[in-house]
C-alpha positions as CSV (number, residue, x, y, z in Angstrom):
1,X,0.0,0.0,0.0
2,X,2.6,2.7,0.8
3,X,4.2,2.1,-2.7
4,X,1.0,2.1,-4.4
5,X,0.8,6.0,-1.7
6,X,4.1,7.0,-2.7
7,X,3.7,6.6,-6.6
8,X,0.1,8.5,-6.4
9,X,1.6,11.5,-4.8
10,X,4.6,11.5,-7.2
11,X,2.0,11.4,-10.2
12,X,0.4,13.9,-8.5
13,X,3.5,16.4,-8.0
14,X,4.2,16.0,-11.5
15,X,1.1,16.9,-12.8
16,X,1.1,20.3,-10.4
17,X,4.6,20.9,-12.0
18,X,2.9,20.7,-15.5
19,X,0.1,22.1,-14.5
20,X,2.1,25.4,-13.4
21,X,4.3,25.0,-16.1
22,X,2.2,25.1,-18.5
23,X,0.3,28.3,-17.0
24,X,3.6,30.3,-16.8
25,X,3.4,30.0,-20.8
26,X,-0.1,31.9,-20.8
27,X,1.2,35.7,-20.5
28,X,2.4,36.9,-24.3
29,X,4.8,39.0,-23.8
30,X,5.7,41.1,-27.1
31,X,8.9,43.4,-27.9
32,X,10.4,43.0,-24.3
33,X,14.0,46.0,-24.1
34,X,15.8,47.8,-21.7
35,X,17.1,51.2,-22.0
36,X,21.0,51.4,-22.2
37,X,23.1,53.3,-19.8
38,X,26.0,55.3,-19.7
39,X,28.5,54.7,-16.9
40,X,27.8,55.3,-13.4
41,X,24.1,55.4,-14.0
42,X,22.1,53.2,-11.5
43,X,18.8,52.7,-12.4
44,X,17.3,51.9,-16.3
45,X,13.2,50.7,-17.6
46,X,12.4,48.3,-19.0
47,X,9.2,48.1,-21.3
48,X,7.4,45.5,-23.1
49,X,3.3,44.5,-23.8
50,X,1.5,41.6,-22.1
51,X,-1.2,40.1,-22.6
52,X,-2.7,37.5,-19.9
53,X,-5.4,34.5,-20.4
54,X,-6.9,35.7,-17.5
55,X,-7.4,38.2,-15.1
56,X,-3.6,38.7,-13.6
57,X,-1.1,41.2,-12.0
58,X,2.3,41.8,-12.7
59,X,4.0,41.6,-9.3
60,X,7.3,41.7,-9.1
61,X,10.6,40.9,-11.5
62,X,14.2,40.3,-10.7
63,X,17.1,39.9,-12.9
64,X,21.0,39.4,-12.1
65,X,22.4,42.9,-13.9
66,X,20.1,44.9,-10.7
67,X,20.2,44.7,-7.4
68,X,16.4,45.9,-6.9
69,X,13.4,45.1,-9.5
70,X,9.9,47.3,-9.1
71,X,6.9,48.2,-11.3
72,X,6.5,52.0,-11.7
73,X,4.1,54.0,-12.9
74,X,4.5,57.7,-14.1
75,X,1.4,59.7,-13.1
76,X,0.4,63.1,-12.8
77,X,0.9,64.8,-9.4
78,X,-0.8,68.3,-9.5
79,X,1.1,69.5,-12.8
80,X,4.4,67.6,-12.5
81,X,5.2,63.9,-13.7
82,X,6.3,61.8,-11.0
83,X,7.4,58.6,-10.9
84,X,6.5,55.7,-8.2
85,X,6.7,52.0,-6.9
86,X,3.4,50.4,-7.0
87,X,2.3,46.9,-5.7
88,X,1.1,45.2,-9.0
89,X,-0.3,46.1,-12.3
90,X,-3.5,44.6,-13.3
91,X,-3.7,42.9,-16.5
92,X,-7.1,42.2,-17.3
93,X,-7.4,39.2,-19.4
94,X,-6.8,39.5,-23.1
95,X,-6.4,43.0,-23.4
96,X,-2.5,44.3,-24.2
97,X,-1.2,46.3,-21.5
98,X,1.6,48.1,-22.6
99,X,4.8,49.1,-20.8
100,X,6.3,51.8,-22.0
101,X,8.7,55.4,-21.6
102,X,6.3,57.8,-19.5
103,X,3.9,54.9,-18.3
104,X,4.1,51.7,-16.2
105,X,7.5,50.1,-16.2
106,X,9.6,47.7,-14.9
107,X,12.5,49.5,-13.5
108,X,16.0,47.7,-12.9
109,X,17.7,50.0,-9.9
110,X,21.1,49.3,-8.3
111,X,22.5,48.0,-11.5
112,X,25.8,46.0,-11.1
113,X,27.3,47.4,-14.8
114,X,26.7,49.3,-17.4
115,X,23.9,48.5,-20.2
116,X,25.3,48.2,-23.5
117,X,22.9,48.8,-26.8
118,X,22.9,45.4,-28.8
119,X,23.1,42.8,-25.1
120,X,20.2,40.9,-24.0
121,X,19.0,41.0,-20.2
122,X,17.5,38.2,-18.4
123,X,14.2,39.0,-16.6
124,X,12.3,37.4,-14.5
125,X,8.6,38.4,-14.1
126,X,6.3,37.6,-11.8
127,X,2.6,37.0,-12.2
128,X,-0.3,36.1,-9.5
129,X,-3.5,35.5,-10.7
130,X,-7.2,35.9,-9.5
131,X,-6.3,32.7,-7.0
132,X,-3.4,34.3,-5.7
133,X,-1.1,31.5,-7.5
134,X,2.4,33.0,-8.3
135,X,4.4,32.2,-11.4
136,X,8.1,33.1,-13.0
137,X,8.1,33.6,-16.5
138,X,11.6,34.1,-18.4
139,X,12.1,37.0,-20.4
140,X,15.6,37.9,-22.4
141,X,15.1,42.0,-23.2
142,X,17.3,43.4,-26.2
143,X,18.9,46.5,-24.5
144,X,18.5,49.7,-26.7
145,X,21.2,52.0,-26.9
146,X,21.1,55.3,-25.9
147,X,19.1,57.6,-28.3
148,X,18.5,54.4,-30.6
149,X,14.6,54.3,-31.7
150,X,12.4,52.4,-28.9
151,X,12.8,49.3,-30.1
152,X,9.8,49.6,-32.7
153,X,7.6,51.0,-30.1
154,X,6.9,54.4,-32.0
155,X,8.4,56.6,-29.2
156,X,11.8,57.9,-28.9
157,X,13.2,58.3,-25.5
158,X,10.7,60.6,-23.6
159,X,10.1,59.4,-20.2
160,X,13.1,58.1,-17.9
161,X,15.0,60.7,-19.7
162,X,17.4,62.3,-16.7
163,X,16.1,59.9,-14.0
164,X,18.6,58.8,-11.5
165,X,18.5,56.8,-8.4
């Protein structure tokens, strides 16, 4: 009986694994860059579009070139634009949200090097859905160079222009 106990549950861990893996698939994510730096500059965006399956957030994102990973928003205080950390952004099930210079952004802070145009960065986003289930999707983001079109995004380099951390 206990091997007959021992090979249900491992059937059963495996199907949760491809279960989850197969739901960290579900958010598109389209055109994924990162803003090159110059040196001594500490802080970059990065932009993309998703689209989730489902009603989802974008929580939280790592990667190994910064030392601190947050979604931003840049919203209207009175009559400046100001730029701040919030909790998650909402991504309401099929509908694009875009990411982009001047609007919500993932911004890499405490960067360990520079950002050269033409590298890739690894990213790590993370997603909770209506359940409260996390998941990690992989994302490699071209890095733009400095003054070098927006990666096909239609905008130039309005938005993180001057900002420094």
């Amino acid at each position: 009986m206990t091997m007959t106990r021992t090979l249900l549950q491992s059937a059963a861990v495996a199907l949760l694994a491809l279960t989850a893996a197969a739901w960290a698939q579900t958010v598109k994510v389209e055109d994924p860059w990162v803003r090159g730096t110059v040196a001594q500059q500490k802080a970059t965006g990065a932009f993309m579009r998703l689209t989730a399956p489902e009603n989802m957030r974008l929580v939280a994102g790592e990667s190994p070139v910064a030392g601190v990973v947050e979604i931003h928003e840049m919203a209207m205080d009175g009559d400046v634009m100001r730029m701040r950390a919030i909790p998650g952004l909402a991504l309401p099930a099929g509908r694009p949200v875009e990411l982009k210079p001047g609007g919500y952004h993932v911004m890499l802070m405490d960067l360990k090097r520079p950002l050269a145009g033409g590298e890739t960065v690894p990213l790590t986003l993370v997603f909770e859905n209506a359940a409260g289930q996390r998941v990690r999707q992989e994302v490699q983001a071209k890095v733009m160079a400095l003054g070098a079109p927006a990666g096909g995004m239609g905008g130039g380099q309005a938005g993180h222009g001057g900002h420094r951390h």
